[in-house]
PyMOL CGO cylinders between C-alpha atoms (Angstrom):
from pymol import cmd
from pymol.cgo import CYLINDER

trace = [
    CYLINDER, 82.75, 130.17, 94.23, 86.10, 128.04, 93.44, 0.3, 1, 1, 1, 1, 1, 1,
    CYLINDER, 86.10, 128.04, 93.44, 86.47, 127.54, 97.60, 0.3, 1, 1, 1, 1, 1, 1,
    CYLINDER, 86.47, 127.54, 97.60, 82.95, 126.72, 97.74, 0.3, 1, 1, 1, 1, 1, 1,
    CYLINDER, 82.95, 126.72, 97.74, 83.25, 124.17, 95.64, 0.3, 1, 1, 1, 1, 1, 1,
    CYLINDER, 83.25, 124.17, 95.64, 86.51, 122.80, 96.77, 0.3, 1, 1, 1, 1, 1, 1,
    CYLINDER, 86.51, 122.80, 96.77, 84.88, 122.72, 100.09, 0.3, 1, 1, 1, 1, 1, 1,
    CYLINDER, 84.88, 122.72, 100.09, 81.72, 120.61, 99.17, 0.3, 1, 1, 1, 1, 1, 1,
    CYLINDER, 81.72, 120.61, 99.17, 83.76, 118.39, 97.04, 0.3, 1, 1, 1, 1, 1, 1,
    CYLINDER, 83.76, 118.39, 97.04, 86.16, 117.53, 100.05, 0.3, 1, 1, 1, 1, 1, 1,
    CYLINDER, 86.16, 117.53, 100.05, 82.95, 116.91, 102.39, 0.3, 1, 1, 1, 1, 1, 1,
    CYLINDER, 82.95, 116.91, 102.39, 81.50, 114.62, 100.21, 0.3, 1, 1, 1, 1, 1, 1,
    CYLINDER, 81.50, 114.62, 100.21, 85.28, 113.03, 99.73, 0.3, 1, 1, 1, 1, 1, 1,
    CYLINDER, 85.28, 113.03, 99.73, 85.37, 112.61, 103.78, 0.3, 1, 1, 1, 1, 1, 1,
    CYLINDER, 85.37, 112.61, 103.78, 81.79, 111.53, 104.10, 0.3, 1, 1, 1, 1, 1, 1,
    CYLINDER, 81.79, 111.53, 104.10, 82.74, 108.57, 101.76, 0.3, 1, 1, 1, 1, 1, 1,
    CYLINDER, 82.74, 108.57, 101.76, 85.48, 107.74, 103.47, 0.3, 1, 1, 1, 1, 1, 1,
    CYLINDER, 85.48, 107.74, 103.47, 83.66, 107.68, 106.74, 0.3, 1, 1, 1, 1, 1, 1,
    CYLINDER, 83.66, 107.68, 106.74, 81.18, 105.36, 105.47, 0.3, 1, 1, 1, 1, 1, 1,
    CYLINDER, 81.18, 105.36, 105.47, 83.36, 102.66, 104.31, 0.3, 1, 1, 1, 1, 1, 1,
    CYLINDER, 83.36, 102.66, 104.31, 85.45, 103.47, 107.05, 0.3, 1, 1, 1, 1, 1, 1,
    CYLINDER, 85.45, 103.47, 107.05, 82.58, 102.14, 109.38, 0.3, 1, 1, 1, 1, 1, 1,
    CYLINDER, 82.58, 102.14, 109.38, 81.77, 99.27, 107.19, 0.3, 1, 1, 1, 1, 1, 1,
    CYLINDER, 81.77, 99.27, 107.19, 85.41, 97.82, 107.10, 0.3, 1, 1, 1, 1, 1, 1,
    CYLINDER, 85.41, 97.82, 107.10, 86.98, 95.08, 108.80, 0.3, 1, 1, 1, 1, 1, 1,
    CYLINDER, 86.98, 95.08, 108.80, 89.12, 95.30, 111.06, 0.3, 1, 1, 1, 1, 1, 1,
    CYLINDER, 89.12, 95.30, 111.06, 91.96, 93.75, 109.43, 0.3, 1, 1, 1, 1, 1, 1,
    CYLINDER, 91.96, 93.75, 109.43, 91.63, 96.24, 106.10, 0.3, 1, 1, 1, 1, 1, 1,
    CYLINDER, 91.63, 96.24, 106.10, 91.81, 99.25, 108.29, 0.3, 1, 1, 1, 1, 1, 1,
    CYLINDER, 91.81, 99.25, 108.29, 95.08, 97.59, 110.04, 0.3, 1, 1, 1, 1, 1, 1,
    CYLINDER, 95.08, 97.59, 110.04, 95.84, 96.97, 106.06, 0.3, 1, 1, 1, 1, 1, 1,
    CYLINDER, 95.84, 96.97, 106.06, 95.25, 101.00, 106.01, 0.3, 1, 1, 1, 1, 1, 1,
    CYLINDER, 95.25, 101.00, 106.01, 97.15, 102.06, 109.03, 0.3, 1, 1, 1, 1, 1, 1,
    CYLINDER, 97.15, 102.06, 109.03, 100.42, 99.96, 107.61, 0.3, 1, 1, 1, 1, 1, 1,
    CYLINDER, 100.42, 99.96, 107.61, 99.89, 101.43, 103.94, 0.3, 1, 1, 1, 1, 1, 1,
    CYLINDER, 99.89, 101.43, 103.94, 99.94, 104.98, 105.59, 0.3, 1, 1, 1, 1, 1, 1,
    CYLINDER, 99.94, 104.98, 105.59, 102.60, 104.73, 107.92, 0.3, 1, 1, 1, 1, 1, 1,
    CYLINDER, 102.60, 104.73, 107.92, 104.97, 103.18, 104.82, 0.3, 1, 1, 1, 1, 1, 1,
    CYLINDER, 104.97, 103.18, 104.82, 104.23, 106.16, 102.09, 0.3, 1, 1, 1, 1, 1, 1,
    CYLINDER, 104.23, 106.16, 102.09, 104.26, 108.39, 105.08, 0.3, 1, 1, 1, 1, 1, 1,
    CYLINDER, 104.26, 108.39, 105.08, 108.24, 107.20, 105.83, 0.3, 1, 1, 1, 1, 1, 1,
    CYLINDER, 108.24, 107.20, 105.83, 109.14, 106.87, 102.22, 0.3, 1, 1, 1, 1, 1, 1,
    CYLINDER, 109.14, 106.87, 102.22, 107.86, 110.52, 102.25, 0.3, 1, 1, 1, 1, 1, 1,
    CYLINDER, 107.86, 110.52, 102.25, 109.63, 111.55, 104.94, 0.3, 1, 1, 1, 1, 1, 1,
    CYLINDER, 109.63, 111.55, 104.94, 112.78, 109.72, 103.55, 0.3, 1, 1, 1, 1, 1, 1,
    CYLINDER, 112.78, 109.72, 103.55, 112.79, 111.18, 100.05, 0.3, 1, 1, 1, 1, 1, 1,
    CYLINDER, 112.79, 111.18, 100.05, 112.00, 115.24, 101.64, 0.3, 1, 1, 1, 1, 1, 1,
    CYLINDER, 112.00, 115.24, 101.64, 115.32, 114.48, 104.00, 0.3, 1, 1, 1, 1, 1, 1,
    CYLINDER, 115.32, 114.48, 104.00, 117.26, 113.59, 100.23, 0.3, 1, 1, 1, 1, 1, 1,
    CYLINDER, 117.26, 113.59, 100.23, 116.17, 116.46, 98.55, 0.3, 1, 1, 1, 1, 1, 1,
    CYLINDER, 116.17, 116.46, 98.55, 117.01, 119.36, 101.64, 0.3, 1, 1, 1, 1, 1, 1,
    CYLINDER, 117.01, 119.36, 101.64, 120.45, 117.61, 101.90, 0.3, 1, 1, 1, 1, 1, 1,
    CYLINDER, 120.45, 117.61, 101.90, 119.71, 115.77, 104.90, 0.3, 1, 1, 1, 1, 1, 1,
    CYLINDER, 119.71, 115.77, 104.90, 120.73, 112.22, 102.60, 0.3, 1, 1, 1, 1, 1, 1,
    CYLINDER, 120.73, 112.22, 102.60, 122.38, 110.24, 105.58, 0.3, 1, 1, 1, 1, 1, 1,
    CYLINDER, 122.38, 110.24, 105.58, 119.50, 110.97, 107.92, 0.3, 1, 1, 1, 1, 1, 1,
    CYLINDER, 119.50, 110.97, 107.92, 117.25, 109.45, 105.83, 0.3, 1, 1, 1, 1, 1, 1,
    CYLINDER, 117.25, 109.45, 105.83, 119.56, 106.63, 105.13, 0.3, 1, 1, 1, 1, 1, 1,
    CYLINDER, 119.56, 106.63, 105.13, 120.21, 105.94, 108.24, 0.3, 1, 1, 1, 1, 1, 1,
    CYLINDER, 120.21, 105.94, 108.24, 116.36, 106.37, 108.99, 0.3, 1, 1, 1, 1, 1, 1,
    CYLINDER, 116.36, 106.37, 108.99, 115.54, 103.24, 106.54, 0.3, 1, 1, 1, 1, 1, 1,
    CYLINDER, 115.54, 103.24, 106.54, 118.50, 101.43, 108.12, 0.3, 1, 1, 1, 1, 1, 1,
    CYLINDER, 118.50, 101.43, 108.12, 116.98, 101.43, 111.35, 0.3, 1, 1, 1, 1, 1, 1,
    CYLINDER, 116.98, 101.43, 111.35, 113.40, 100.98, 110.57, 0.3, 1, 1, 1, 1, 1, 1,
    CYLINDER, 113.40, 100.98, 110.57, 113.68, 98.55, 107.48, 0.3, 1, 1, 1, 1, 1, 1,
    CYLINDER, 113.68, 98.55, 107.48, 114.34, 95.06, 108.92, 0.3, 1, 1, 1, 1, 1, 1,
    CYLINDER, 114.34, 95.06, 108.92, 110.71, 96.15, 111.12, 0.3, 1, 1, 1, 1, 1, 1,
    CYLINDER, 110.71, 96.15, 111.12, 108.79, 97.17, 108.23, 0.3, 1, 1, 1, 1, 1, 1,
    CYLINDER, 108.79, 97.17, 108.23, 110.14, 93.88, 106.44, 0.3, 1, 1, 1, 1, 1, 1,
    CYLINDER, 110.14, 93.88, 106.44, 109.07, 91.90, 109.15, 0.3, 1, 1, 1, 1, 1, 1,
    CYLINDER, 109.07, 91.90, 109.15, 105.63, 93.37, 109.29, 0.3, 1, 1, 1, 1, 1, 1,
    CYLINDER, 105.63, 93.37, 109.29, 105.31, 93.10, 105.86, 0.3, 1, 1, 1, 1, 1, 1,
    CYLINDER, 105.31, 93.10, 105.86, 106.34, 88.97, 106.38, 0.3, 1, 1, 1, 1, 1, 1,
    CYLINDER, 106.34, 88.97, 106.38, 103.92, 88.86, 108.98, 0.3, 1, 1, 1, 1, 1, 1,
    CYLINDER, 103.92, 88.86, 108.98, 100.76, 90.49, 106.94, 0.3, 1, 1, 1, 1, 1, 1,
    CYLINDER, 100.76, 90.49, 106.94, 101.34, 87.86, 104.35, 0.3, 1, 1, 1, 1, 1, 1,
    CYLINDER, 101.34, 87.86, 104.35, 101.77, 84.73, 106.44, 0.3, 1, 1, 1, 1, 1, 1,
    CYLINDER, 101.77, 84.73, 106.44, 98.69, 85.73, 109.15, 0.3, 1, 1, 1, 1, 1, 1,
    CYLINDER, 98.69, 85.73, 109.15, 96.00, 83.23, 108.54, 0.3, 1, 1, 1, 1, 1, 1,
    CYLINDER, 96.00, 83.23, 108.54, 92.42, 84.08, 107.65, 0.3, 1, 1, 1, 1, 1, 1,
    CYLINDER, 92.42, 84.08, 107.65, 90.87, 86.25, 110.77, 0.3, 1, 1, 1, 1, 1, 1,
    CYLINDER, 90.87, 86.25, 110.77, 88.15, 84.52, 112.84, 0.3, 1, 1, 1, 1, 1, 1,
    CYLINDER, 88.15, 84.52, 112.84, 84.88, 86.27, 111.78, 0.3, 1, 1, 1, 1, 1, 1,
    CYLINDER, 84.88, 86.27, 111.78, 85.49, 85.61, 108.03, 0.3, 1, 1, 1, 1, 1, 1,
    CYLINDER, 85.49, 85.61, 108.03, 84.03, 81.70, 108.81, 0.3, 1, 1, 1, 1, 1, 1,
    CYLINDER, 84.03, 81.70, 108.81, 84.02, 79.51, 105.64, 0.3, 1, 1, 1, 1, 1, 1,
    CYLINDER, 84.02, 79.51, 105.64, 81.05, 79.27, 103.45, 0.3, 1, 1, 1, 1, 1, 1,
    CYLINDER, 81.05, 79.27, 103.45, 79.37, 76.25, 103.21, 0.3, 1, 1, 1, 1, 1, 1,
    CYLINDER, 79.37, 76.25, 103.21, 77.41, 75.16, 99.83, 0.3, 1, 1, 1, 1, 1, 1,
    CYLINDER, 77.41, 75.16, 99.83, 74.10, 73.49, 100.24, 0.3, 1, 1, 1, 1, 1, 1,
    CYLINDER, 74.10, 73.49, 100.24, 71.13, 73.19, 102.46, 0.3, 1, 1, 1, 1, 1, 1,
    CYLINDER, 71.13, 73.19, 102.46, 72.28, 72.57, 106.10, 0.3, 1, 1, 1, 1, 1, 1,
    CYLINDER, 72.28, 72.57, 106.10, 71.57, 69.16, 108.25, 0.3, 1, 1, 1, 1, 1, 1,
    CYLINDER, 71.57, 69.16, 108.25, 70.26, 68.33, 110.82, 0.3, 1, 1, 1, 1, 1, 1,
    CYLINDER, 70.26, 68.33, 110.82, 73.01, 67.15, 112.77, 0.3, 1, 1, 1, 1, 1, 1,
    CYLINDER, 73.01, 67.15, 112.77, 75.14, 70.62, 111.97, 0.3, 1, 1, 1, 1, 1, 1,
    CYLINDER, 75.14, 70.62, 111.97, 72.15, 72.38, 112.70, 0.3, 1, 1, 1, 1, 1, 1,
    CYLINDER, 72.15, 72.38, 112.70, 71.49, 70.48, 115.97, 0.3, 1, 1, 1, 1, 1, 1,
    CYLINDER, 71.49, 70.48, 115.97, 75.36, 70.92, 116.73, 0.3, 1, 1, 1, 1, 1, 1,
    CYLINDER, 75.36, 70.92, 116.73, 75.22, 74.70, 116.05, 0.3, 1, 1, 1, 1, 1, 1,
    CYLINDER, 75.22, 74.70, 116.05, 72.34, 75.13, 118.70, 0.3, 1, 1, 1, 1, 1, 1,
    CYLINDER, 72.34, 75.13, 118.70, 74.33, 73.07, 120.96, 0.3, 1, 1, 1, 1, 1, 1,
    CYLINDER, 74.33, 73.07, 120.96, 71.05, 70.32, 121.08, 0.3, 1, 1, 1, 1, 1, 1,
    CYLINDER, 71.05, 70.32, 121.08, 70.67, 66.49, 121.39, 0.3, 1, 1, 1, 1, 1, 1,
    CYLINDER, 70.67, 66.49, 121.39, 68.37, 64.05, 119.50, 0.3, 1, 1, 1, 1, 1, 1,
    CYLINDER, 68.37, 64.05, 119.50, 65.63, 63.76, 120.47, 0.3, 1, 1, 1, 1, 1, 1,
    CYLINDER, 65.63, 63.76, 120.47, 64.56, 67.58, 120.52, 0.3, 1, 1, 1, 1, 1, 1,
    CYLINDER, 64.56, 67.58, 120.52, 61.50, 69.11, 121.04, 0.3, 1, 1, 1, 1, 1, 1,
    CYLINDER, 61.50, 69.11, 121.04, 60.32, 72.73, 119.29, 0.3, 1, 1, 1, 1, 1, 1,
    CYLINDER, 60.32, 72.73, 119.29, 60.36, 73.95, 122.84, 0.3, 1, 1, 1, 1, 1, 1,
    CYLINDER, 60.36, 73.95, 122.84, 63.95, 72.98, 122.99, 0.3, 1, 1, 1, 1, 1, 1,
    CYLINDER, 63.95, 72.98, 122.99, 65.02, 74.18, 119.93, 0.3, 1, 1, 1, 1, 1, 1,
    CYLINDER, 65.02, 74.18, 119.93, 62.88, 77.73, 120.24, 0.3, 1, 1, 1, 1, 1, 1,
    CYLINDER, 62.88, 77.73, 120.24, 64.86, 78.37, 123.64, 0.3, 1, 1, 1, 1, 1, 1,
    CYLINDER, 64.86, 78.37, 123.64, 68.15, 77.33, 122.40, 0.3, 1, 1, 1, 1, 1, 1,
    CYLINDER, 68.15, 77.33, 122.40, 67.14, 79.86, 119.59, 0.3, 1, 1, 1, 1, 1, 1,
    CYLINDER, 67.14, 79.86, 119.59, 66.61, 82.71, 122.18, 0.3, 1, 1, 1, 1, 1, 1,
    CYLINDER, 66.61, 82.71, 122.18, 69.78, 81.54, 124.39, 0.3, 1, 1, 1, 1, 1, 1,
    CYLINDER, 69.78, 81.54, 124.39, 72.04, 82.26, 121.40, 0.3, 1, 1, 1, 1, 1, 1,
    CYLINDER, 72.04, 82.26, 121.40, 70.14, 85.15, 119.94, 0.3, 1, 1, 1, 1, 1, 1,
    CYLINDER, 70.14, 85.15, 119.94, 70.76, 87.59, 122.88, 0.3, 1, 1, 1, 1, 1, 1,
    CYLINDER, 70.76, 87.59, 122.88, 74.57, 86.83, 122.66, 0.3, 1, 1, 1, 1, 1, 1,
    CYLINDER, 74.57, 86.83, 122.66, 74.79, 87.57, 118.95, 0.3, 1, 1, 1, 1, 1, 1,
    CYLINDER, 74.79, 87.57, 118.95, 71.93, 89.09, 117.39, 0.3, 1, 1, 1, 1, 1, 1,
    CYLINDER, 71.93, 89.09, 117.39, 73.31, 91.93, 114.90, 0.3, 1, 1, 1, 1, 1, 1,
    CYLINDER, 73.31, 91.93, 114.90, 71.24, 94.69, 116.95, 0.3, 1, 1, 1, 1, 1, 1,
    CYLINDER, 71.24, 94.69, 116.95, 73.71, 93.99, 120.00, 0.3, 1, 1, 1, 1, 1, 1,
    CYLINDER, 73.71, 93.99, 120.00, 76.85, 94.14, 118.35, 0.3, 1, 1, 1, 1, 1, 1,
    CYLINDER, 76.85, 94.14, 118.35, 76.51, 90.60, 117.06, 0.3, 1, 1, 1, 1, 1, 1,
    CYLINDER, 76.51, 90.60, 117.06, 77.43, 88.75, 114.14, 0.3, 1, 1, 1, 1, 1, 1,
    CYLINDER, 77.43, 88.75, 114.14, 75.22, 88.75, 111.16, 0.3, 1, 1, 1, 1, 1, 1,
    CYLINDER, 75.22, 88.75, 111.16, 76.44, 85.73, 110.40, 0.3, 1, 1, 1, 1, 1, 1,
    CYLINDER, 76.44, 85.73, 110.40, 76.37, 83.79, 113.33, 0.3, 1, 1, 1, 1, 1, 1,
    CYLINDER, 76.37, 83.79, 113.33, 72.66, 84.91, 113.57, 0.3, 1, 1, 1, 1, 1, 1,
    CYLINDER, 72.66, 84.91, 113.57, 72.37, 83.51, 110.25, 0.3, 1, 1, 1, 1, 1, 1,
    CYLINDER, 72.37, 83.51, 110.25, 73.38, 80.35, 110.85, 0.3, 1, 1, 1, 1, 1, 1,
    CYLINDER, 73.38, 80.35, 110.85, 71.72, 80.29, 114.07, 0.3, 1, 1, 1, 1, 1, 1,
    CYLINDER, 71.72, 80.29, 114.07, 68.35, 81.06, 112.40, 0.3, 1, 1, 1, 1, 1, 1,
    CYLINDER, 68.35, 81.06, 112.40, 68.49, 78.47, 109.69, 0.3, 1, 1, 1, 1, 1, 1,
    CYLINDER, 68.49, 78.47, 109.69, 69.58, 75.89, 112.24, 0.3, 1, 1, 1, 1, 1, 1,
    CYLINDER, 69.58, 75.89, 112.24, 66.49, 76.72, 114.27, 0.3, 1, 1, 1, 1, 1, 1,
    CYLINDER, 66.49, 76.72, 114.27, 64.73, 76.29, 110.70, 0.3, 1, 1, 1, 1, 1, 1,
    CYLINDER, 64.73, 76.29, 110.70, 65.75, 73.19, 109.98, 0.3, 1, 1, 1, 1, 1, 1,
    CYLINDER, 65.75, 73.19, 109.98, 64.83, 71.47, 113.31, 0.3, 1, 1, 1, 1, 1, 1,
    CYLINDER, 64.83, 71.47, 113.31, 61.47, 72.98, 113.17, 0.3, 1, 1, 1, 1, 1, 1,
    CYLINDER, 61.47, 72.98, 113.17, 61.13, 71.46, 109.71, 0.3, 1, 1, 1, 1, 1, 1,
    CYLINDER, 61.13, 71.46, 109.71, 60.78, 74.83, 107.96, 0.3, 1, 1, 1, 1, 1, 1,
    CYLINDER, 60.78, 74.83, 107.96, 63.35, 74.40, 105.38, 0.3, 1, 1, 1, 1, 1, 1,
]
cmd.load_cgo(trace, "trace")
């Protein structure tokens, strides 16, 4: 009954972590990877101490310690990644929303709708798209059409 137990608890343990797995970025699960491979080396560093092995796993961290200090210099001066876009406060104008469908005054709805559908099949969530670039791209198409 214990095993059974242990076993449904550990599915619903991986099952969690499979669903935010699939709903992280990919720079936290590079975040992930890094964190892993570091406790995984100190682990490996402190077992070689304690069998008596001490100057294998000094000279382990001598080796690999001015890389893991420069990826650790690295994750701390990269700059923001390119799908996490800045939010902008406000209602949107025209000319950003004209810019953002790639339009010219004087537009017609005809114009704007297949601008609309242009950018829609490149990025529509359903595709593999952003959410937020589909966002943007509908309340552009909004605002020229004088919905919002």
């Amino acid at each position: 009954m214990l095993m059974l137990a242990l076993g449904l608890g550990m599915l619903a343990l991986l099952l969690y972590a499979a669903r935010a797995f699939s709903r992280a970025s990919v720079a936290n699960i590079k975040a992930l990877l890094a964190w892993i491979a570091a406790l995984a080396g100190l682990s490996l560093a402190v077992l070689l101490l304690l069998t008596g092995r001490g100057g294998m796993a000094i000279s382990g961290l001598v080796l690999l310690g001015p890389l893991a200090w420069s990826w650790w210099k690295e994750s701390r001066a990269s700059p923001r990644a390119p799908d996490q876009e800045p939010r902008r406060a406000g209602p949107m104008s025209r000319a950003e929303a004209l810019e953002i469908l790639g339009l010219k005054d004087p537009v017609s709805d005809a114009d704007v709708r297949e601008a609309w559908v242009r950018l829609m099949r490149g990025v529509h969530p359903d595709s593999g798209g952003s959410d937020w670039l589909a966002s943007r791209i509908n309340q552009a198409k909004d605002v020229l059409l004088g919905r919002r």
